[in-house]
Residue frames as qw, qx, qy, qz and C-alpha x, y, z in Angstrom:
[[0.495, -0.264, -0.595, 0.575, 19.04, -10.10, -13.54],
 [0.179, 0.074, -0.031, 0.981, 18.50, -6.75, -13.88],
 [0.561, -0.350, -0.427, -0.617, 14.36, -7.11, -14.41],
 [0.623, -0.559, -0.544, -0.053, 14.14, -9.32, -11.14],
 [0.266, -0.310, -0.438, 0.801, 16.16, -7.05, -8.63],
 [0.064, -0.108, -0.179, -0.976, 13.41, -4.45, -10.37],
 [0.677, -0.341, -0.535, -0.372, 10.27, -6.93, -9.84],
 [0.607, -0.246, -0.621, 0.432, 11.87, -7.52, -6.17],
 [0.145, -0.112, -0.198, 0.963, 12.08, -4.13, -5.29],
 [0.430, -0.113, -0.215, -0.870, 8.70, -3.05, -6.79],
 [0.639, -0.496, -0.432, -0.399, 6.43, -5.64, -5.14],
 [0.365, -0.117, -0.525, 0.760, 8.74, -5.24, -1.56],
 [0.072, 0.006, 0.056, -0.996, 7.25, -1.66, -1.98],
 [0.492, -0.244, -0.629, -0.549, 3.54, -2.96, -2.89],
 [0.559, -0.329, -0.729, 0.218, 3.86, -5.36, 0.27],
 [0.264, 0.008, -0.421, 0.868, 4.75, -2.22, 2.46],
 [0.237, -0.143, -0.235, -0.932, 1.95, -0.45, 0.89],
 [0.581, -0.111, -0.740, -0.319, -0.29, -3.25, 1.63],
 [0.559, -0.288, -0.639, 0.443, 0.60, -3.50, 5.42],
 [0.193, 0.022, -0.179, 0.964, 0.01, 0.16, 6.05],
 [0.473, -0.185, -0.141, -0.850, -3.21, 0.16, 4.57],
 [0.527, -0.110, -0.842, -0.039, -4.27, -2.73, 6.19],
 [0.441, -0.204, -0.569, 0.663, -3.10, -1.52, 9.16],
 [0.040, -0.075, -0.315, 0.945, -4.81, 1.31, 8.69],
 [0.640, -0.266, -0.385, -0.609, -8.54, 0.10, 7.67],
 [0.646, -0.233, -0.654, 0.316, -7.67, -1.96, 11.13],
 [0.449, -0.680, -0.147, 0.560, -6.54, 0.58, 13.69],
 [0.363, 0.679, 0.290, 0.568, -7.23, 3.74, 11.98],
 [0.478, -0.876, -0.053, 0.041, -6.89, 5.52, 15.77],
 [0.830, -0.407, 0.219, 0.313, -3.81, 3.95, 16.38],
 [0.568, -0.076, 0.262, 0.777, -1.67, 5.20, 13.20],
 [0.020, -0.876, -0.475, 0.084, -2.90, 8.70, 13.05],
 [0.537, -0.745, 0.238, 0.315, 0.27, 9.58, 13.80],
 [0.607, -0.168, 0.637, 0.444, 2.06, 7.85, 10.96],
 [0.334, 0.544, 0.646, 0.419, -0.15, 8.76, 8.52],
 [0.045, 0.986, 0.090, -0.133, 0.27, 12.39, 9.76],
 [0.463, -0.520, 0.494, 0.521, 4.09, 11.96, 8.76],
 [0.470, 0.217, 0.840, 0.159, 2.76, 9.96, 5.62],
 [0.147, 0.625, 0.589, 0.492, 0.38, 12.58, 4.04],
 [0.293, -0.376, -0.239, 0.846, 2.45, 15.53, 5.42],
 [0.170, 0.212, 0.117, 0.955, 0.73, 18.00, 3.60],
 [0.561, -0.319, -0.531, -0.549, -2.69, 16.70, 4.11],
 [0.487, -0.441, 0.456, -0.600, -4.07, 16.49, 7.72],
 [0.183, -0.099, -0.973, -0.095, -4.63, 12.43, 8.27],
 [0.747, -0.107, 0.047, -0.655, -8.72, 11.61, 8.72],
 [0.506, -0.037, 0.847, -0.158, -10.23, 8.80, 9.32],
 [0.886, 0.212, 0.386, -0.147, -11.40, 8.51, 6.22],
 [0.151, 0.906, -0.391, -0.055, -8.68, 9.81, 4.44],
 [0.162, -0.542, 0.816, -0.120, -6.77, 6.56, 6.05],
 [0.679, 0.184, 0.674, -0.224, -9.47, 4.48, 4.89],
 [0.555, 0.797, -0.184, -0.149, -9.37, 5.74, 0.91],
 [0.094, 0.567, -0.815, 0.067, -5.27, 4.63, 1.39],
 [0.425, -0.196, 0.871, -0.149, -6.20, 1.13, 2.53],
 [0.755, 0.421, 0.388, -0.321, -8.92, 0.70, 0.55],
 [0.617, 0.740, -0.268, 0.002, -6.16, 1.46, -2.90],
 [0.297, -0.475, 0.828, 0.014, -3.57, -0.21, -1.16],
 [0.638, 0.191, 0.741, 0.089, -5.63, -3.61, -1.68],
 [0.696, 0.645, 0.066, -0.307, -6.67, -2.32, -5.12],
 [0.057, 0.878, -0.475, 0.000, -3.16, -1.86, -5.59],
 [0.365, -0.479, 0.798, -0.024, -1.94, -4.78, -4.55],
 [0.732, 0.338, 0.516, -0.291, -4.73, -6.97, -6.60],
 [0.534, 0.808, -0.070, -0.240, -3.58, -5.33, -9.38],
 [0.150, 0.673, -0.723, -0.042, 0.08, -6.29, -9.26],
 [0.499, 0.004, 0.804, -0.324, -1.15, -9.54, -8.50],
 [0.688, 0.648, 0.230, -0.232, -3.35, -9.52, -11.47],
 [0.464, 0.774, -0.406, -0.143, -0.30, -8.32, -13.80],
 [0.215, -0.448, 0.861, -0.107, 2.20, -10.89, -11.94],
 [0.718, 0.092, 0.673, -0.152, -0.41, -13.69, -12.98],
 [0.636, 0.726, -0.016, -0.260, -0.74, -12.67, -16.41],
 [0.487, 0.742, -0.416, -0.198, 2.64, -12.45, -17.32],
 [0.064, -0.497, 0.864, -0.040, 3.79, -15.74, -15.84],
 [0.811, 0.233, 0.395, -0.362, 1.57, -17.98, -17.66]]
């Protein structure tokens, strides 16, 4: 039980990741804001907010990738 409330919780977080960066290779104007909260030390850019979307999807492929593997 203990492994899926750990697999639930880690790809929740993935998804989150996933929608941010989306959201922000979409409407990279539009959360400027967020992503100046987000990458407080670091000023947000536009591309800066593209690099984060772009490893979100990597990111997400990947757990995807590992989530196919091991449930074959």
């Amino acid at each position: 039980m203990e492994k899926f409330d750990f697999n639930l919780i880690f790809c929740l977080i993935v998804q989150a990741n996933l929608v941010f960066g989306v959201a922000g290779l979409v409407w990279p104007e539009k959360f400027m804001s967020l992503y100046g909260i987000l990458m407080f030390p670091w000023p947000p850019s536009e591309r800066a907010i593209r690099v984060n979307g772009l490893i979100a999807i990597l990111g997400w492929l990947l757990v995807l990738a590992k989530m196919f593997i091991t449930h074959l």
